[in-house]
TORPA-4810 file (N, C-alpha, C, O; in nm, 3 decimals):
<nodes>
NODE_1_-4.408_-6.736_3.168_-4.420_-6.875_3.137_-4.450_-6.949_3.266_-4.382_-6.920_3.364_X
NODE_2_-4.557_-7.053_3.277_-4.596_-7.118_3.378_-4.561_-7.250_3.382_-4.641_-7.327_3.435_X
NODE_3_-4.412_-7.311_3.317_-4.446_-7.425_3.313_-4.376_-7.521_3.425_-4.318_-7.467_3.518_X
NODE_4_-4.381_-7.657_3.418_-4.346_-7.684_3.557_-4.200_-7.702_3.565_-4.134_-7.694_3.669_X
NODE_5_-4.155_-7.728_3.445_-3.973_-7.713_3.405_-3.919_-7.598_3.467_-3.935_-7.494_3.404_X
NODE_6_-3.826_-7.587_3.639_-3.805_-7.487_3.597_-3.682_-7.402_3.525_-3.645_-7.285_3.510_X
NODE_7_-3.643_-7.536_3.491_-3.499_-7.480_3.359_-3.559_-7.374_3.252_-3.529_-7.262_3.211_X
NODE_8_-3.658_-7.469_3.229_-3.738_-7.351_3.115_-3.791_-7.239_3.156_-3.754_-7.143_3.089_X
NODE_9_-3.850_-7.220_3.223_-3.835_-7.100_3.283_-3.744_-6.988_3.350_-3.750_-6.866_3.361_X
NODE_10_-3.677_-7.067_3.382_-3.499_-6.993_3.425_-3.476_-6.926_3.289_-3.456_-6.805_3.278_X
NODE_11_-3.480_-7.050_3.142_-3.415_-7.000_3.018_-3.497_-6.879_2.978_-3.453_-6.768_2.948_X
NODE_12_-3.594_-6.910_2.983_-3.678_-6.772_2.946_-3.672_-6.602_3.031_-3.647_-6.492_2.981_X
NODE_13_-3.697_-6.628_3.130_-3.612_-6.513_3.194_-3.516_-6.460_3.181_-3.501_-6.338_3.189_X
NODE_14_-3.394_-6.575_3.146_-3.256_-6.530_3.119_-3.251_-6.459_2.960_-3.167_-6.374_2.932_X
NODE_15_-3.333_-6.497_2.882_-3.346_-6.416_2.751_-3.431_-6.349_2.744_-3.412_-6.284_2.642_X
NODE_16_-3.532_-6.314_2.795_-3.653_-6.226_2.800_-3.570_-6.074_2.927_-3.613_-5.958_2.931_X
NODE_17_-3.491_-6.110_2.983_-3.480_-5.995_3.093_-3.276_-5.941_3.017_-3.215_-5.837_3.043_X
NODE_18_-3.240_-6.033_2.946_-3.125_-5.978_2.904_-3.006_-6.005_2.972_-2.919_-5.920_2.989_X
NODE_19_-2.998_-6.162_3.027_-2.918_-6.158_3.181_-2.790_-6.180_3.073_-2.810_-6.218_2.958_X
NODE_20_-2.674_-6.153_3.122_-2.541_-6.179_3.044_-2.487_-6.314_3.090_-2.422_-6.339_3.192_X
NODE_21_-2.536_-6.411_2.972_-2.556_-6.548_2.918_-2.406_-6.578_2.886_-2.352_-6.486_2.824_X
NODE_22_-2.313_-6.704_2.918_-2.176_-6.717_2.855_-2.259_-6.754_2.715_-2.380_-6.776_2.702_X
NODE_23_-2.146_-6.755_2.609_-2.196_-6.768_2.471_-2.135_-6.953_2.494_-2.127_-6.997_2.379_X
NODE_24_-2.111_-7.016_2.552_-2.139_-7.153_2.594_-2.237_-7.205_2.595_-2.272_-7.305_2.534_X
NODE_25_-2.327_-7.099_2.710_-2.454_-7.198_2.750_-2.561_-7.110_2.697_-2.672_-7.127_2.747_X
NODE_26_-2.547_-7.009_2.594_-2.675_-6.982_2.539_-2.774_-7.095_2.457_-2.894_-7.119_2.442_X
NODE_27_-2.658_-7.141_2.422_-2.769_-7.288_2.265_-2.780_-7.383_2.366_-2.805_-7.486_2.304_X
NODE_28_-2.777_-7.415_2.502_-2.823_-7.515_2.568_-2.985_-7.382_2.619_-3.099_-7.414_2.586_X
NODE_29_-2.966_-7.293_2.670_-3.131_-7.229_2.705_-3.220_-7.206_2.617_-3.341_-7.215_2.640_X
NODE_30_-3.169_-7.172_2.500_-3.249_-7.185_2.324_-3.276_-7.330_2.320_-3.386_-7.352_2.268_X
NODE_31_-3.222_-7.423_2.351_-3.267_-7.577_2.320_-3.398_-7.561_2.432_-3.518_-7.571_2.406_X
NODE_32_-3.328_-7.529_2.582_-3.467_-7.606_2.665_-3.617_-7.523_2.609_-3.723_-7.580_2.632_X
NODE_33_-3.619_-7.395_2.540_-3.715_-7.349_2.502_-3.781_-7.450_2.350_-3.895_-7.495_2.338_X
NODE_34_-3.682_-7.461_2.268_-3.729_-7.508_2.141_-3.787_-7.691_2.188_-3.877_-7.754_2.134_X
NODE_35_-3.703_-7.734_2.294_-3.827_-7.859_2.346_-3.915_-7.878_2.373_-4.004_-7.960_2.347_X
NODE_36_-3.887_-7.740_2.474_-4.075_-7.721_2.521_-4.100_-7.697_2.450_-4.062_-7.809_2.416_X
NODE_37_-4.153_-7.633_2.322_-4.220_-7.562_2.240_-4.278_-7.669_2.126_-4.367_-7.656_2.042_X
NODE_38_-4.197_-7.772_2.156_-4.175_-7.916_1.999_-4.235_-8.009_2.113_-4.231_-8.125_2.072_X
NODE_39_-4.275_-8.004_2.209_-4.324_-8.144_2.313_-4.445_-8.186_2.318_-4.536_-8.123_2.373_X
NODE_40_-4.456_-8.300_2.260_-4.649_-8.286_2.223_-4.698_-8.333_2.392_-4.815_-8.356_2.419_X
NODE_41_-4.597_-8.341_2.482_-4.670_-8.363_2.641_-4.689_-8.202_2.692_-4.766_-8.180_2.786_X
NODE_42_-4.597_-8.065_2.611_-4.617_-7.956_2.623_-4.787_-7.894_2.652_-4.875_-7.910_2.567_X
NODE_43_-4.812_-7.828_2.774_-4.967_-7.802_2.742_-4.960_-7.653_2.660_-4.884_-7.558_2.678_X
NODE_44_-5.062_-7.669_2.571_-5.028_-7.504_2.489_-5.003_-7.356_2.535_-4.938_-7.270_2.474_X
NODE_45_-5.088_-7.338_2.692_-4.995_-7.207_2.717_-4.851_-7.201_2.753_-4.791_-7.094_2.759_X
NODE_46_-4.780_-7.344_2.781_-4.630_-7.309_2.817_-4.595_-7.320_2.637_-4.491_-7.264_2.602_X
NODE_47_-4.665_-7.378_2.542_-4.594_-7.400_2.452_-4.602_-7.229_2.380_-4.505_-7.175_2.325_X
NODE_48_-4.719_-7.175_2.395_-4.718_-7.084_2.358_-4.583_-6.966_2.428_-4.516_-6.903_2.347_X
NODE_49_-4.561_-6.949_2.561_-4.482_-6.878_2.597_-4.329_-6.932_2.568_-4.233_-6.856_2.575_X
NODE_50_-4.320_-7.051_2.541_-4.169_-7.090_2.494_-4.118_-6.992_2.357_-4.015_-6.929_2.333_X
NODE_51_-4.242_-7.012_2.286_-4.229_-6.924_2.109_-4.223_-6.828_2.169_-4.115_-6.771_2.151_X
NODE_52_-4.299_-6.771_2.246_-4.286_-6.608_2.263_-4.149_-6.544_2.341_-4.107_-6.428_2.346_X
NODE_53_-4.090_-6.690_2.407_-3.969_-6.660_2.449_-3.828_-6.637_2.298_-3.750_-6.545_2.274_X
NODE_54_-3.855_-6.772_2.226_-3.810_-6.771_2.131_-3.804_-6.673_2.043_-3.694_-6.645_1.994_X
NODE_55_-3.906_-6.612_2.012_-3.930_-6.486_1.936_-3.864_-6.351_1.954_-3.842_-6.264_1.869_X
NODE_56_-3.831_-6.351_2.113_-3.841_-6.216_2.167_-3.688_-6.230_2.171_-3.620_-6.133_2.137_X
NODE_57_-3.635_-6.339_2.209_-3.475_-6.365_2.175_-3.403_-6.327_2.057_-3.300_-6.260_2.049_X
NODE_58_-3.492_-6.394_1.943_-3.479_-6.304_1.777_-3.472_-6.202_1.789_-3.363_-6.150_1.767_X
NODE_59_-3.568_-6.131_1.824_-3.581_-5.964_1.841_-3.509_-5.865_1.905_-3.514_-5.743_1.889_X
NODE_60_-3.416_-5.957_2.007_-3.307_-5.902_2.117_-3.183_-5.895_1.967_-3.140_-5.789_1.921_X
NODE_61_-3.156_-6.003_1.927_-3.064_-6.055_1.863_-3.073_-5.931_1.692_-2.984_-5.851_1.663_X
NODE_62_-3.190_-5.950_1.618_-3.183_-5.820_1.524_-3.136_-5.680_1.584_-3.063_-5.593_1.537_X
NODE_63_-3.204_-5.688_1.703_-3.202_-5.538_1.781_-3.084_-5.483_1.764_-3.058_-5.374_1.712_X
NODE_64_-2.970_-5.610_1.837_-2.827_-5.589_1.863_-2.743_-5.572_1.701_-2.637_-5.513_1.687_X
NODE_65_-2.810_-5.630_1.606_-2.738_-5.654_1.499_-2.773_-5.442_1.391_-2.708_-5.352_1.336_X
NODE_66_-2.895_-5.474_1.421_-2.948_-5.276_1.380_-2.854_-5.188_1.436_-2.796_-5.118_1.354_X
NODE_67_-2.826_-5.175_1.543_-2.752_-5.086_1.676_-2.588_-5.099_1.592_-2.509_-5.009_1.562_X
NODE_68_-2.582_-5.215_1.577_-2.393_-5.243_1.555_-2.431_-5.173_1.466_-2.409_-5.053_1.483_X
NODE_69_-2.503_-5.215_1.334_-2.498_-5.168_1.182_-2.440_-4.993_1.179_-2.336_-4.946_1.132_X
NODE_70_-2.551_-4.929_1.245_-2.578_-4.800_1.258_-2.491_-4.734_1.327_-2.473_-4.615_1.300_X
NODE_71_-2.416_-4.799_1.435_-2.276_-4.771_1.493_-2.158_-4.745_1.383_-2.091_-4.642_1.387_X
NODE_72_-2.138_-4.841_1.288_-2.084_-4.906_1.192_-2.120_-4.744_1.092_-2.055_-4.640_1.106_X
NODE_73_-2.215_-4.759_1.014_-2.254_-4.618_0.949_-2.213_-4.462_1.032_-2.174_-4.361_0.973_X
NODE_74_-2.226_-4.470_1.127_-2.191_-4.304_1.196_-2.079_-4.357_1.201_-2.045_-4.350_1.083_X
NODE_75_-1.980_-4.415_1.265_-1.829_-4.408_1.214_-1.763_-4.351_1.110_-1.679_-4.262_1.122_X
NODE_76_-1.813_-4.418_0.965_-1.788_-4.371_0.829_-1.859_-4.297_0.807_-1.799_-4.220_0.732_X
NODE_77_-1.959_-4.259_0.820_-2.002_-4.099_0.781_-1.930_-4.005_0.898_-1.917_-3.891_0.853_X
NODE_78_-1.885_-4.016_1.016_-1.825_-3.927_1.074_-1.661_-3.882_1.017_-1.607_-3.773_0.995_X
NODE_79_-1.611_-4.049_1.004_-1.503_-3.988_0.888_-1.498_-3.876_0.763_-1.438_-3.768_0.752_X
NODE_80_-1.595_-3.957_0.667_-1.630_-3.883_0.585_-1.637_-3.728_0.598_-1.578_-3.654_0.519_X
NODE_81_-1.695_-3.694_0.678_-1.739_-3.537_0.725_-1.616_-3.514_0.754_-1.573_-3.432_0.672_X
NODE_82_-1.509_-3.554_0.855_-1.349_-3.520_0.875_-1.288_-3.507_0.756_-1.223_-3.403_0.745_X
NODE_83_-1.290_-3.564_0.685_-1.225_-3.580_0.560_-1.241_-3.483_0.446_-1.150_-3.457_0.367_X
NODE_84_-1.363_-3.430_0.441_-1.444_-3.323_0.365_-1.386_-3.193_0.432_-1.322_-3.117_0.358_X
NODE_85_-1.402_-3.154_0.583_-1.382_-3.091_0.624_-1.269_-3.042_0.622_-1.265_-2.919_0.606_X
NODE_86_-1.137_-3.117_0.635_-1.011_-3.151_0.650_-0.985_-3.176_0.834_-0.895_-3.123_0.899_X
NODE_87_-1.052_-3.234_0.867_-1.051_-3.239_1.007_-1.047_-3.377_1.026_-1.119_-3.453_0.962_X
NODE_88_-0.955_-3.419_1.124_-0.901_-3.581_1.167_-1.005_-3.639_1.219_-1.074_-3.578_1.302_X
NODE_89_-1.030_-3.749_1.185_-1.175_-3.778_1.253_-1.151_-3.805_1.423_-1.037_-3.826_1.464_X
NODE_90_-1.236_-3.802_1.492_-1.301_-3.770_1.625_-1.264_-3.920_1.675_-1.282_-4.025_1.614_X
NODE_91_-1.214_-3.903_1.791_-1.175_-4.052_1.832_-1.310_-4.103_1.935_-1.362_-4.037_2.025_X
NODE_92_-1.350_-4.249_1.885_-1.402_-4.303_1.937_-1.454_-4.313_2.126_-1.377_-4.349_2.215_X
NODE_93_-1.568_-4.280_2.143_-1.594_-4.260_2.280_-1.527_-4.366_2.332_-1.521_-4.478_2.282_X
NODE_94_-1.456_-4.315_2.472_-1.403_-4.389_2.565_-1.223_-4.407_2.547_-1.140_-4.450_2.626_X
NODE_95_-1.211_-4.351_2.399_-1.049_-4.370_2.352_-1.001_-4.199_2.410_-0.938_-4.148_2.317_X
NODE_96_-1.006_-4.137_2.485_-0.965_-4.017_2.516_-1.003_-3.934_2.484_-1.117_-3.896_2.510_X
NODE_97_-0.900_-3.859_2.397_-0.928_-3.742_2.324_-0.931_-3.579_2.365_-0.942_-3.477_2.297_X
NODE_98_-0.915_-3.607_2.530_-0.887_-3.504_2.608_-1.075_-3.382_2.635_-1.183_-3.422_2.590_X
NODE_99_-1.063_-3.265_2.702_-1.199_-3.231_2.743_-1.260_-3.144_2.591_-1.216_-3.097_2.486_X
NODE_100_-1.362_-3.160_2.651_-1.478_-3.053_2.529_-1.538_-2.945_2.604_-1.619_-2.969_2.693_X
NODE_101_-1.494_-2.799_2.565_-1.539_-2.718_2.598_-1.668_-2.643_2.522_-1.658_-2.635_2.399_X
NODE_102_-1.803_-2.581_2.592_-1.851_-2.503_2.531_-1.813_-2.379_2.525_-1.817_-2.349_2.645_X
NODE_103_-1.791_-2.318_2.489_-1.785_-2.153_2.473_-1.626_-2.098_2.639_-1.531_-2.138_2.707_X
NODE_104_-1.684_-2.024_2.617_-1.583_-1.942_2.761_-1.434_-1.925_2.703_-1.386_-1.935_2.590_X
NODE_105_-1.384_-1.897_2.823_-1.248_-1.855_2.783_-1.121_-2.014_2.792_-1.151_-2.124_2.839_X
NODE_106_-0.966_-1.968_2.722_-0.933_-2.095_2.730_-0.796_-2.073_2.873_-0.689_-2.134_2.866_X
NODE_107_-0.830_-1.973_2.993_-0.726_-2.057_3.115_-0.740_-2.164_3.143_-0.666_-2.216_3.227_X
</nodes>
């Protein structure tokens, strides 16, 4: 984005590169984009890169919402499979659970 705002351009970077935004001041950098983008003093390539900022923010935002979902599904199907199996389900990465060995002996 080339425009001479450089809030708006800060905002766009900060959602286009993924910077970790407080959830405070995200709807103030979504606003300075949706101004520029609504400003009939806007010249059309910044207006154009505001949408494309806007857009690509959506697309961050489904991205994150697919990822949880599917997180969400292998959980309960990993249960499931414990449960079938008779095996306790598998504790969540990062909750312990102690080491995983391949093969070899157990000293």
């Amino acid at each position: 984005m080339r425009s001479n705002d450089p809030d708006a351009r800060l905002a766009e970077r900060a959602l286009r590169e993924r910077w970790p935004v407080p959830p405070d001041k995200l709807a103030g950098l979504v606003q300075v984009l949706v101004d520029l983008a609504e400003s009939p003093a806007t010249k059309p390539r910044e207006r154009i890169a505001a949408v494309k900022a806007l857009l690509a923010a959506s697309k961050l935002n489904l991205d994150t919402l697919r990822v949880s979902m599917l997180a969400g599904e292998y959980e309960a199907l990993s249960a499931r499979l414990g449960a079938l199996l008779g095996q306790p389900a598998a504790p969540a990465e990062g909750e312990g659970g102690g080491s995983c060995r391949l093969g070899g002996s157990d000293r």
